[in-house]
DSSP file (Angstrom, degrees, kcal/mol; ACC not computed):
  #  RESIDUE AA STRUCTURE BP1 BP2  ACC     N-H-->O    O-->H-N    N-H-->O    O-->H-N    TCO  KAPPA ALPHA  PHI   PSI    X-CA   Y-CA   Z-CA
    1    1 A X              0   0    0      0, 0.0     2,-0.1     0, 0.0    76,-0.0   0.000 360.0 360.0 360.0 126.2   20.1   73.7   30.0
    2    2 A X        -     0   0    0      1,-0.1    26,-0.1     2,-0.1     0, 0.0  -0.399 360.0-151.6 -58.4 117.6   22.1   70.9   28.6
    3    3 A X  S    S+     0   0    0     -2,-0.1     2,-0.2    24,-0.1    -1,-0.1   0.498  73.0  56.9 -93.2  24.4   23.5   68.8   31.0
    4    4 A X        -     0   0    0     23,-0.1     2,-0.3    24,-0.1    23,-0.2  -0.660  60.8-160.4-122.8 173.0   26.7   67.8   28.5
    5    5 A X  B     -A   26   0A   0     21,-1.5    21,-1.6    -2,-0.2     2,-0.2  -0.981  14.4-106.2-171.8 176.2   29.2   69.4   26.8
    6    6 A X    >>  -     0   0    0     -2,-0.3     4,-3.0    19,-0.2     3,-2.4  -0.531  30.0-119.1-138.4 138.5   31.8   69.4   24.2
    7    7 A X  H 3> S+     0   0    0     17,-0.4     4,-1.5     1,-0.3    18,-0.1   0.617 119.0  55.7 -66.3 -20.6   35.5   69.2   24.2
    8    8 A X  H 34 S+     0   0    0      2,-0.2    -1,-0.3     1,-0.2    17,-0.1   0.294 109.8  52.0 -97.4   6.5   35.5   73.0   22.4
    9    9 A X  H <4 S+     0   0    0     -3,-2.4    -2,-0.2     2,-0.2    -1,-0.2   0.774 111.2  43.9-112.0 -54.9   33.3   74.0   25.6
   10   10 A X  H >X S+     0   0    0     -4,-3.0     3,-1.1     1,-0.3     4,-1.0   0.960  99.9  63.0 -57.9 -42.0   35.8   72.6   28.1
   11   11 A X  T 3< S+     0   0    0     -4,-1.5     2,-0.6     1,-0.4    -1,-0.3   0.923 107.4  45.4 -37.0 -55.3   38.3   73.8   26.6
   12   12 A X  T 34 S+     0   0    0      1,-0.1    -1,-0.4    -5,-0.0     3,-0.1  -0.396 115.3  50.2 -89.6  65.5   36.5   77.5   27.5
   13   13 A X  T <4 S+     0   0    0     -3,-1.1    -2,-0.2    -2,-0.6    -3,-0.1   0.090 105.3  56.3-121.1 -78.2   35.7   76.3   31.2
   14   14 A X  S  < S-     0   0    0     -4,-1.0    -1,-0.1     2,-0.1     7,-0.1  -0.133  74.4-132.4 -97.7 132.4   38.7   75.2   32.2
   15   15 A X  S    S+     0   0    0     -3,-0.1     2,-0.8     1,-0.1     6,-0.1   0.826  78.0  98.4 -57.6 -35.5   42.6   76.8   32.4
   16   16 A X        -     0   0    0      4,-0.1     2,-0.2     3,-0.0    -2,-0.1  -0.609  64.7-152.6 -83.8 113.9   44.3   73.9   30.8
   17   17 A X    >   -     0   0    0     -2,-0.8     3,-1.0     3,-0.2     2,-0.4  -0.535  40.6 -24.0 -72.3 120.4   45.0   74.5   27.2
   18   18 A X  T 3  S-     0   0    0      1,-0.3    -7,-0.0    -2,-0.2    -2,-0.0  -0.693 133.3  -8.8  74.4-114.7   45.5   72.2   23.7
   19   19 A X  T 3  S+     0   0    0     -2,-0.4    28,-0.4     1,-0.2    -1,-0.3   0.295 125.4  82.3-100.2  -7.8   46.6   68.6   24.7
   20   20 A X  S <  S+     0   0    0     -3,-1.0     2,-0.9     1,-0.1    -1,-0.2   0.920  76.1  78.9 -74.4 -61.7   47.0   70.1   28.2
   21   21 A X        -     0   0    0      1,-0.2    -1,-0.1    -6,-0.1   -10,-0.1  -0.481  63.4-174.8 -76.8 114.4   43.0   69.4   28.4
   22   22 A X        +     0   0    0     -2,-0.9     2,-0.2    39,-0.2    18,-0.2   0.817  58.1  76.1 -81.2 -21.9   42.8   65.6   29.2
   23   23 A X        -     0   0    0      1,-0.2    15,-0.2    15,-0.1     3,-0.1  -0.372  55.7-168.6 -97.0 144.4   38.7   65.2   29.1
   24   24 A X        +     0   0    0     13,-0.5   -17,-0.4     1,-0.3     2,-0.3   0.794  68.4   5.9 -94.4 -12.8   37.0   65.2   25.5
   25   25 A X  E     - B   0  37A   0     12,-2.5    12,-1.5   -19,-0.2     2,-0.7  -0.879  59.8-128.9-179.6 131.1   33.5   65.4   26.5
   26   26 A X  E     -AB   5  36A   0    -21,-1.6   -21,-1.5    -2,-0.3    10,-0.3  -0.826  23.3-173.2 -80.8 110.8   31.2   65.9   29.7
   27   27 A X  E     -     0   0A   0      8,-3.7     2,-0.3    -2,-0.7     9,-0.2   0.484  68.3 -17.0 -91.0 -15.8   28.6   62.9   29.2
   28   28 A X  E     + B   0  35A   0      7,-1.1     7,-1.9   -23,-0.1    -1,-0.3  -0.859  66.2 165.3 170.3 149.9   26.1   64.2   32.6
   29   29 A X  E     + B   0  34A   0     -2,-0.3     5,-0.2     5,-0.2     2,-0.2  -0.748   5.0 173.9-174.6 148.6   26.6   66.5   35.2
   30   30 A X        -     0   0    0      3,-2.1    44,-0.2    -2,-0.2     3,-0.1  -0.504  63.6 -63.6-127.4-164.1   24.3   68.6   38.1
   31   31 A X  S    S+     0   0    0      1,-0.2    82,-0.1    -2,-0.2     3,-0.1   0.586 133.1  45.1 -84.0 -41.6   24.9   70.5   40.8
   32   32 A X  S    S-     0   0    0      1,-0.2    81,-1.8    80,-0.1    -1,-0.2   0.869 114.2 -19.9-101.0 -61.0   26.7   67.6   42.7
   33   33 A X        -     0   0    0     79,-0.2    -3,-2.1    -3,-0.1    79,-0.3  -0.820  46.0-112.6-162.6 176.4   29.0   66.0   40.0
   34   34 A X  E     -B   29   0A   0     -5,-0.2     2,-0.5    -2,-0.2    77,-0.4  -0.975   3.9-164.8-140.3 150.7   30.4   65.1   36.8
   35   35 A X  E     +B   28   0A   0     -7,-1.9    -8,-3.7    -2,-0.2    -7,-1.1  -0.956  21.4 165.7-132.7 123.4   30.9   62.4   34.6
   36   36 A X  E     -BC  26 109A   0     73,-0.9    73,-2.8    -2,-0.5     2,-0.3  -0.736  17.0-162.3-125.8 173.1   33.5   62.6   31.6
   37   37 A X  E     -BC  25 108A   0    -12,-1.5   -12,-2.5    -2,-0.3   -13,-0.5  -0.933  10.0-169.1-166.9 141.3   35.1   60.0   29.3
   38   38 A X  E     - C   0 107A   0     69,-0.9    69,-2.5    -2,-0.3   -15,-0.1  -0.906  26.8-162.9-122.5 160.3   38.3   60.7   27.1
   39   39 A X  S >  S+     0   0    0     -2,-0.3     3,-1.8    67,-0.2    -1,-0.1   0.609  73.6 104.1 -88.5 -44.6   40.1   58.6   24.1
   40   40 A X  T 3   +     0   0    0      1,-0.3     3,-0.4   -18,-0.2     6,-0.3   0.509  55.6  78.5 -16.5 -63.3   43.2   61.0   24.9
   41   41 A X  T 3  S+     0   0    0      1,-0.3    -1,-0.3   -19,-0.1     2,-0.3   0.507  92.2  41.9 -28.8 -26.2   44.9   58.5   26.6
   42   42 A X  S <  S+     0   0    0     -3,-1.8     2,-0.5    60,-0.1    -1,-0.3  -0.574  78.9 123.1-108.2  62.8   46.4   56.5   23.6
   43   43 A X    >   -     0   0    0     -3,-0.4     3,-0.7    -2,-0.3    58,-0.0  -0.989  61.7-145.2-112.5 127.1   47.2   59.6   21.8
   44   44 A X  T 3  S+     0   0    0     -2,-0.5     8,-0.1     1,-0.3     5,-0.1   0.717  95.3  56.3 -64.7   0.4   51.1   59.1   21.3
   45   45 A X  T 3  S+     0   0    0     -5,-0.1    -1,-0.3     3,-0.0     4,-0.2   0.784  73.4 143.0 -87.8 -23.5   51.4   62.7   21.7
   46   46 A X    X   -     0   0    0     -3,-0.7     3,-0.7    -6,-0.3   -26,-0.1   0.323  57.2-122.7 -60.2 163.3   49.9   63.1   24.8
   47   47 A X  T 3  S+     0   0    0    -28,-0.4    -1,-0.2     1,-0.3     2,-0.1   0.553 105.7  44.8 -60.8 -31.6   51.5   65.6   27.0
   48   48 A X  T 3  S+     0   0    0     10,-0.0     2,-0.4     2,-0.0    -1,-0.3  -0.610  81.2 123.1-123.4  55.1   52.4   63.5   30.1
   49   49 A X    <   -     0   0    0     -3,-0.7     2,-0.4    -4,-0.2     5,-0.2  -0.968  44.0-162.4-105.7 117.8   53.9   60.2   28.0
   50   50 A X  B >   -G   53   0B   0      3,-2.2     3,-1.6    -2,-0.4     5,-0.1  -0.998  66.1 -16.7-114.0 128.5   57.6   59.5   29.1
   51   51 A X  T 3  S-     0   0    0     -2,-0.4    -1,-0.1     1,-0.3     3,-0.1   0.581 131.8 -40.8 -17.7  72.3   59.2   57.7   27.1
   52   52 A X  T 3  S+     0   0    0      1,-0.3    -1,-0.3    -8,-0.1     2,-0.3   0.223 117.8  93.4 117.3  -3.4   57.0   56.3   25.2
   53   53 A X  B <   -G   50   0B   0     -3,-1.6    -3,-2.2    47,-0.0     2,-0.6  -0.738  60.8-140.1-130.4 154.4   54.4   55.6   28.1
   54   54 A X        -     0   0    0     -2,-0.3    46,-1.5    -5,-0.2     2,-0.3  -0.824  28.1-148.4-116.4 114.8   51.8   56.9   29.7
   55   55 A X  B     -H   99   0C   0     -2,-0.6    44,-0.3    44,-0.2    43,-0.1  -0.422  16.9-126.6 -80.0 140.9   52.2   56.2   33.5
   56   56 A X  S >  S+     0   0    0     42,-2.1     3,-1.8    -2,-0.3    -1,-0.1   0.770  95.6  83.6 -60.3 -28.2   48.8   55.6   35.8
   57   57 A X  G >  S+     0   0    0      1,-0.3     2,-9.9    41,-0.2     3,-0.6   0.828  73.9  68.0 -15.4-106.6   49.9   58.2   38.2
   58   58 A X  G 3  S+     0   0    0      1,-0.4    -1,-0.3     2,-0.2    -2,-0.1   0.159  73.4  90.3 -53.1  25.4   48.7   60.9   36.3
   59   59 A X  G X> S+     0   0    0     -2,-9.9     4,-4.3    -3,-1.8     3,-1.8   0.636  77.2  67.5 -63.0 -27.4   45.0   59.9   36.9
   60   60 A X  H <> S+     0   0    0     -3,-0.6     4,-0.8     1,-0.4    -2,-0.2   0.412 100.7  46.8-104.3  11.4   45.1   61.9   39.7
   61   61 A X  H 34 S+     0   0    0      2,-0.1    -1,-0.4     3,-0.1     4,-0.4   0.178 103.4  61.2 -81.9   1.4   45.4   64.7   37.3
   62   62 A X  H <> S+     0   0    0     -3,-1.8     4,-1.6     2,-0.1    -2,-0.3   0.674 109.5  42.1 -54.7 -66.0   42.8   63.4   35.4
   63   63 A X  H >X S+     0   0    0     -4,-4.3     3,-9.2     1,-0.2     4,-1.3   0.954 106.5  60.7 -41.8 -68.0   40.5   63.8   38.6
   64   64 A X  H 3X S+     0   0    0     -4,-0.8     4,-1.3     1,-0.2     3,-0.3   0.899 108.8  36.6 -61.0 -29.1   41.5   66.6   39.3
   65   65 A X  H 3> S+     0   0    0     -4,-0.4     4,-2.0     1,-0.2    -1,-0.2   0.740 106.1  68.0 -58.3  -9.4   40.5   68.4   35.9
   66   66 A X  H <X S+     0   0    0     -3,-9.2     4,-1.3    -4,-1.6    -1,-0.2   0.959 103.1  45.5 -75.7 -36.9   37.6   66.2   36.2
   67   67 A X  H >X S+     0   0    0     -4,-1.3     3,-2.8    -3,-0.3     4,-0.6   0.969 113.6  51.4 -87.3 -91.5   36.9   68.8   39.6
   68   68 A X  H >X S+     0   0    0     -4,-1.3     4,-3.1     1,-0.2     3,-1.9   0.657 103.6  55.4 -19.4 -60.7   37.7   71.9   37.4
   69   69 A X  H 3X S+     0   0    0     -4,-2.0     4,-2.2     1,-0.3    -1,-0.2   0.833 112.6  41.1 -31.3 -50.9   35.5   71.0   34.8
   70   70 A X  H <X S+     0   0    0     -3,-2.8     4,-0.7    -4,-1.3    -1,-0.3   0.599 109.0  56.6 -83.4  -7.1   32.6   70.8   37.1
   71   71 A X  H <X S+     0   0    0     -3,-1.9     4,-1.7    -4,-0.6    -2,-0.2   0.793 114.6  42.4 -93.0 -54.2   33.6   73.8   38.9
   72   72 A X  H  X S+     0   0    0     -4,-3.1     4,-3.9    -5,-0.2    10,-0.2   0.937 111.2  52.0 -47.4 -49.6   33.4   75.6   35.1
   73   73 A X  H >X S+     0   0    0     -4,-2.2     4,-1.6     1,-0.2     3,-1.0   0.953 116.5  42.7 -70.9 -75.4   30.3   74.0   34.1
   74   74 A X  H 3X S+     0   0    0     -4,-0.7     4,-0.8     1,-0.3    -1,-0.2   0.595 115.8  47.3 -15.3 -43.9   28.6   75.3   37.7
   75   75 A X  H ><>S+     0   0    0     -4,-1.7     5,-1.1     2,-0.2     3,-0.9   0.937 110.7  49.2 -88.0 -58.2   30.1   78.6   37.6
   76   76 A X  H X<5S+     0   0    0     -4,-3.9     3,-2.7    -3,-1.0    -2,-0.2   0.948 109.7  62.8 -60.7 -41.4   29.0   79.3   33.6
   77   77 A X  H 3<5S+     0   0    0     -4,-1.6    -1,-0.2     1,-0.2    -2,-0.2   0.694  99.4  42.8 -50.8 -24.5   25.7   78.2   34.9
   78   78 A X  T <<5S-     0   0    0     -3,-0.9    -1,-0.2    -4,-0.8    -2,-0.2   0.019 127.2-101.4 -98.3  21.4   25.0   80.9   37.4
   79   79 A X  T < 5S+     0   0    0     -3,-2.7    -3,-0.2     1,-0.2     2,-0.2   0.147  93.3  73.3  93.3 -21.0   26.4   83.4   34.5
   80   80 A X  S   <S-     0   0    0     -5,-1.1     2,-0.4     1,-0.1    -1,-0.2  -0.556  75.5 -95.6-113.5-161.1   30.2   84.1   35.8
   81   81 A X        -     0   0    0     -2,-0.2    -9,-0.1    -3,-0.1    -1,-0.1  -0.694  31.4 -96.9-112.6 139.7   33.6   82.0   35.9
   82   82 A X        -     0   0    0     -2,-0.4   -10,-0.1   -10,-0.2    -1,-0.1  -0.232  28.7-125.1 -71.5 151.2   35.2   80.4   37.8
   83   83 A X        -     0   0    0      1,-0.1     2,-0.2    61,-0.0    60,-0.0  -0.286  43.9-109.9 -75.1-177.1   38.3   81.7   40.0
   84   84 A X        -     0   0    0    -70,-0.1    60,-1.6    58,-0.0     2,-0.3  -0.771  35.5-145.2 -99.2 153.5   41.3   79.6   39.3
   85   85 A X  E     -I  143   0D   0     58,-0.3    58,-0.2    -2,-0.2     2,-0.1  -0.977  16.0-138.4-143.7 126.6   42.8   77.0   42.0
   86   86 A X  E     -I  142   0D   0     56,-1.2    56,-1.5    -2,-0.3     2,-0.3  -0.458  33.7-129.7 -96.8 138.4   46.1   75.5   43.3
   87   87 A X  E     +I  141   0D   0     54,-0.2    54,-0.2    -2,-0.1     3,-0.1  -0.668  35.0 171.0 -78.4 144.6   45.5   71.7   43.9
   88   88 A X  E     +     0   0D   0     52,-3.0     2,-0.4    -2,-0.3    53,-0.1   0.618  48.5  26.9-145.5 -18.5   46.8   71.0   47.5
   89   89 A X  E     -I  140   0D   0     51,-1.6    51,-1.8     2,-0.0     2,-0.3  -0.995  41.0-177.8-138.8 122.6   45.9   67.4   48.8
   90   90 A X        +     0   0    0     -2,-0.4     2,-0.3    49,-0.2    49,-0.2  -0.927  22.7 175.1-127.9 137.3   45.3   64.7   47.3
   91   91 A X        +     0   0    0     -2,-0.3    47,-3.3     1,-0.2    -2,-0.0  -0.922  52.2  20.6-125.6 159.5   44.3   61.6   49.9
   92   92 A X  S    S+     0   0    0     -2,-0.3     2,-0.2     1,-0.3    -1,-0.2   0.788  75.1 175.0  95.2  33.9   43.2   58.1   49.9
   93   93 A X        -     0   0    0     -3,-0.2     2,-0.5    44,-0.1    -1,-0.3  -0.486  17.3-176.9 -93.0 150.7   44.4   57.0   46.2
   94   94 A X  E     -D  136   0A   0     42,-1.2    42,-1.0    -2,-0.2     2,-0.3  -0.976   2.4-174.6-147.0 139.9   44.2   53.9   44.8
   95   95 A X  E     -D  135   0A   0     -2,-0.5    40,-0.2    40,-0.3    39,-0.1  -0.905   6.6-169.4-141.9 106.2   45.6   53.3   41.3
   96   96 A X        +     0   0    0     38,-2.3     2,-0.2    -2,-0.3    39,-0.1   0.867  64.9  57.8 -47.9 -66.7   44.9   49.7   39.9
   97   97 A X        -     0   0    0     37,-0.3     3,-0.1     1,-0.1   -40,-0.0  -0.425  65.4-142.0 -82.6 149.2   47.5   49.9   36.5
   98   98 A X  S    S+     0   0    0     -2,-0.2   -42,-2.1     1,-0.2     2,-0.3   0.815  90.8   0.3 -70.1 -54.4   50.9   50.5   36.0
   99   99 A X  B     -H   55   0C   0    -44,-0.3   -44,-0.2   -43,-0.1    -1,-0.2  -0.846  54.8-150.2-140.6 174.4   50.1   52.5   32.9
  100  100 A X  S >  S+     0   0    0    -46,-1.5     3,-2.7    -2,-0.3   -45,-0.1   0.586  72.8  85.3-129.8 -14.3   47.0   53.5   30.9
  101  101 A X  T 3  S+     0   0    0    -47,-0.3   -46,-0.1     1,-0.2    -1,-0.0   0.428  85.1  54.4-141.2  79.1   48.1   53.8   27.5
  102  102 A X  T 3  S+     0   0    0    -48,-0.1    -1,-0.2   -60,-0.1   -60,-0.1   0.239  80.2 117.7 -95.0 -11.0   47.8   50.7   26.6
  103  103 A X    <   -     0   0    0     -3,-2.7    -3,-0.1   -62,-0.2     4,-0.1  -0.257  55.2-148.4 -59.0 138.9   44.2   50.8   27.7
  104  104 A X        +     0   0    0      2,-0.1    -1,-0.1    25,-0.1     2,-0.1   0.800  68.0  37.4 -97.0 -32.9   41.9   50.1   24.6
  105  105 A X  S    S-     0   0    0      1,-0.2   -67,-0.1    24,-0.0    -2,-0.0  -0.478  97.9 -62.6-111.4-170.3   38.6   52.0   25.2
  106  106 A X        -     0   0    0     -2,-0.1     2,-0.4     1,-0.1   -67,-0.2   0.005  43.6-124.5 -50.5 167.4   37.7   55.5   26.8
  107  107 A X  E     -C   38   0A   0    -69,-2.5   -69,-0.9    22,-0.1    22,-0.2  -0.920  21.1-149.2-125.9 119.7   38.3   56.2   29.9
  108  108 A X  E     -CE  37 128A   0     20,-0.9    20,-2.3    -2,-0.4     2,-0.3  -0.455   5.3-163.8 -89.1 128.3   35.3   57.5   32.4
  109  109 A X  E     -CE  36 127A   0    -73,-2.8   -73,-0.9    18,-0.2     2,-0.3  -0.885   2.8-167.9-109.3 165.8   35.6   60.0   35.5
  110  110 A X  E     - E   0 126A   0     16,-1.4    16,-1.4    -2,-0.3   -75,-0.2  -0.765  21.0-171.5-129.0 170.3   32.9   60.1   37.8
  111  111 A X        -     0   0    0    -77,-0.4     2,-0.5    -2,-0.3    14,-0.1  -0.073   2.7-153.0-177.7  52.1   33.5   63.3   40.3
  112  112 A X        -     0   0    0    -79,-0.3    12,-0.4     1,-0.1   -79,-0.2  -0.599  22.6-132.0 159.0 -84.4   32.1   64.6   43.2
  113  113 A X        +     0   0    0    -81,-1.8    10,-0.2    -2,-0.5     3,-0.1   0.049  31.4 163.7 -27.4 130.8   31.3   67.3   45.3
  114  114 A X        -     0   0    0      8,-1.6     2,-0.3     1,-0.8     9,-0.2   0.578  68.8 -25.3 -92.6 -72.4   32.2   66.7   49.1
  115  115 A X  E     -J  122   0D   0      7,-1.7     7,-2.4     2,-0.0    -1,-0.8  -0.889  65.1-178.1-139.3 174.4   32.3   69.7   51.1
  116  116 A X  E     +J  121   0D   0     -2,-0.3     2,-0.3     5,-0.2     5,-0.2  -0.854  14.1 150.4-164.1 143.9   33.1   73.4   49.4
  117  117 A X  E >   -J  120   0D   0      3,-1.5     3,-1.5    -2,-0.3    -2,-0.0  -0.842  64.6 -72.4-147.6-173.7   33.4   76.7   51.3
  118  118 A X  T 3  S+     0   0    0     -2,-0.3    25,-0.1     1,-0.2     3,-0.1   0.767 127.6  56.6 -26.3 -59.3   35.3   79.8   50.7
  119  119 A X  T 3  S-     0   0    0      1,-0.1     2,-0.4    23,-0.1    -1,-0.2   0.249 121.9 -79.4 -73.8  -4.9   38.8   78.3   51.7
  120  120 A X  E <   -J  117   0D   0     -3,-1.5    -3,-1.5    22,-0.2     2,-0.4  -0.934  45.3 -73.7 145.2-177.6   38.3   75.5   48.9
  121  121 A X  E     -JK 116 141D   0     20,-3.0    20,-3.2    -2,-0.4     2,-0.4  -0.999  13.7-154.2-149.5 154.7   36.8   72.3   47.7
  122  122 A X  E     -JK 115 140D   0     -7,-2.4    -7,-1.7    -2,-0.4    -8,-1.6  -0.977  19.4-172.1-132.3 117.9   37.2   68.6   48.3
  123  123 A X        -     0   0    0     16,-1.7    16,-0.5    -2,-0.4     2,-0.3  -0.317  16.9-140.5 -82.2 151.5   36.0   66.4   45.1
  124  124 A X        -     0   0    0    -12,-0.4     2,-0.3    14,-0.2    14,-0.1  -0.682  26.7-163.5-106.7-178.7   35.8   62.3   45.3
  125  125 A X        -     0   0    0     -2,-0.3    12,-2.1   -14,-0.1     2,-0.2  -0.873  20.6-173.9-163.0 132.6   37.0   61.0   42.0
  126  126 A X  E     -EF 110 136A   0    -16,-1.4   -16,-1.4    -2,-0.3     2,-0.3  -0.847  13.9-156.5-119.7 156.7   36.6   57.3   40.3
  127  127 A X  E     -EF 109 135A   0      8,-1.1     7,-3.4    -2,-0.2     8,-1.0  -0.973  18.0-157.0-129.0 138.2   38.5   56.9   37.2
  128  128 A X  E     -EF 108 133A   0    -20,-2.3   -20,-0.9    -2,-0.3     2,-0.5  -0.868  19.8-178.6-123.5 104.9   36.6   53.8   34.8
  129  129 A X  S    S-     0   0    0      3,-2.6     3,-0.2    -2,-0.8   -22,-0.1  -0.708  92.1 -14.4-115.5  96.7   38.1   51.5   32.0
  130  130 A X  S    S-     0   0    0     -2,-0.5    -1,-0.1   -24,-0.2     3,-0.1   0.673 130.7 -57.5  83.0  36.7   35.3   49.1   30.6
  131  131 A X  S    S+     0   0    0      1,-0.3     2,-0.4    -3,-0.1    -1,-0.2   0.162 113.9 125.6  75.3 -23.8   33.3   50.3   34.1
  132  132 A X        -     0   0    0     -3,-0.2    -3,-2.6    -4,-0.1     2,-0.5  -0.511  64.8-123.4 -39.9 104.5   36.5   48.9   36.3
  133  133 A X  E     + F   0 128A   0     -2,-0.4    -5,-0.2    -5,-0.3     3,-0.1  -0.378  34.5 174.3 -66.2 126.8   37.8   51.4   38.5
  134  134 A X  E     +     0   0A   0     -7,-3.4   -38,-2.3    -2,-0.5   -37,-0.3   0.830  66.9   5.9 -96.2 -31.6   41.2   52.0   38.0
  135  135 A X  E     +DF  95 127A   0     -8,-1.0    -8,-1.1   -40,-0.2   -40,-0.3  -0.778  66.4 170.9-145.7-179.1   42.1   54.8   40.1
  136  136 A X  E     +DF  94 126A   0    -42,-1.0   -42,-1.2    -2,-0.2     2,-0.3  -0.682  18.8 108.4 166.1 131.5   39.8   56.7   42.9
  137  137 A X        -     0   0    0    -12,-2.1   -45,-0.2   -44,-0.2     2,-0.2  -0.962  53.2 -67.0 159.5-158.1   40.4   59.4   45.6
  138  138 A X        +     0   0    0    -47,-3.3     2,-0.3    -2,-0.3   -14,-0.2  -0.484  34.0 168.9 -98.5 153.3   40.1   62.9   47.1
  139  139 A X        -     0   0    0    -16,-0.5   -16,-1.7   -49,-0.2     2,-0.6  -0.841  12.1-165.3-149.8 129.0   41.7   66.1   45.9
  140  140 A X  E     -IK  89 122D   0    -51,-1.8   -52,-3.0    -2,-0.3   -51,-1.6  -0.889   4.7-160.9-126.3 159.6   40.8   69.3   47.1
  141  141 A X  E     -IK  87 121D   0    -20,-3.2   -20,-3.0    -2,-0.6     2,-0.4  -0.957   3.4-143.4-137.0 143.2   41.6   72.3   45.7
  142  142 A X  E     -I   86   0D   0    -56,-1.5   -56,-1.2    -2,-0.3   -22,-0.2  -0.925  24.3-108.7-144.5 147.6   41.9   76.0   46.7
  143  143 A X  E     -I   85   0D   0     -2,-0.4   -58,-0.3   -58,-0.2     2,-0.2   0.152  46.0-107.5 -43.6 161.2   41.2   79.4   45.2
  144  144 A X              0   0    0    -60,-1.6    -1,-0.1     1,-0.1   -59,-0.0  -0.413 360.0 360.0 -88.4 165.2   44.6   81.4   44.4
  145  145 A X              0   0    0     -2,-0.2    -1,-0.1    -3,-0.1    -2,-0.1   0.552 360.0 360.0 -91.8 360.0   44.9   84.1   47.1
């Protein structure tokens, strides 16, 4: 099994759609975690740009898709799909930048697993520009009822 995958693959894992889905490509992942890298971030379209900017906040929607993603990849591995999930905490966030896209190279998530039961999951999340962490913290997320 291939432990990567392909932007046209997340794109079928994941609920967020078009420009909607921030990672281009899963670079490694197991049972445990995930590591992804986008360009997305200097796209002047992107989806989350206010005027004209892309603000660092919205790493922590970057994690958290980083957590779908791996939640997809897991789920197509043992043959079904994965429910969909309401984000509900995020704690312990650290954001570096004021903005990101201005950032010149990809950007890297590392992602994860903490604890997971029934009621949910709780991710860690690093977010990487030239192997600096820029952003990092928790989000857990839980199934829609």
């Amino acid at each position: 099994m291939s432990r990567t995958a392909t932007r046209a693959e997340i794109l079928a894992l994941v609920p967020h759609a078009g420009a909607m889905c921030l990672w281009d490509a899963v670079l490694d992942w197991s049972d445990d975690g995930v590591l992804l890298e986008t360009h997305g971030h200097r796209d002047p379209a992107h989806p989350l740009r206010h005027d004209g900017r892309l603000h660092a906040v919205h790493l922590c929607e970057y994690g958290a898709q980083a957590m779908a993603v791996h939640g997809g990849l897991r789920a197509r591995a043992s043959g079904g799909t994965a429910p969909p999930g309401m984000l509900v905490a995020l704690r312990g966030i650290e954001i570096a930048p004021a903005r990101i896209d201005d950032l010149p190279d990809a950007l890297r998530c590392e992602a994860t697993l903490v604890a997971e039961d029934a009621g949910g999951c709780q991710y860690g999340f690093r977010i990487l520009h030239r192997g600096d962490c820029i952003a990092s913290g928790r989000a857990t997320v839980m199934p829609f009822s």
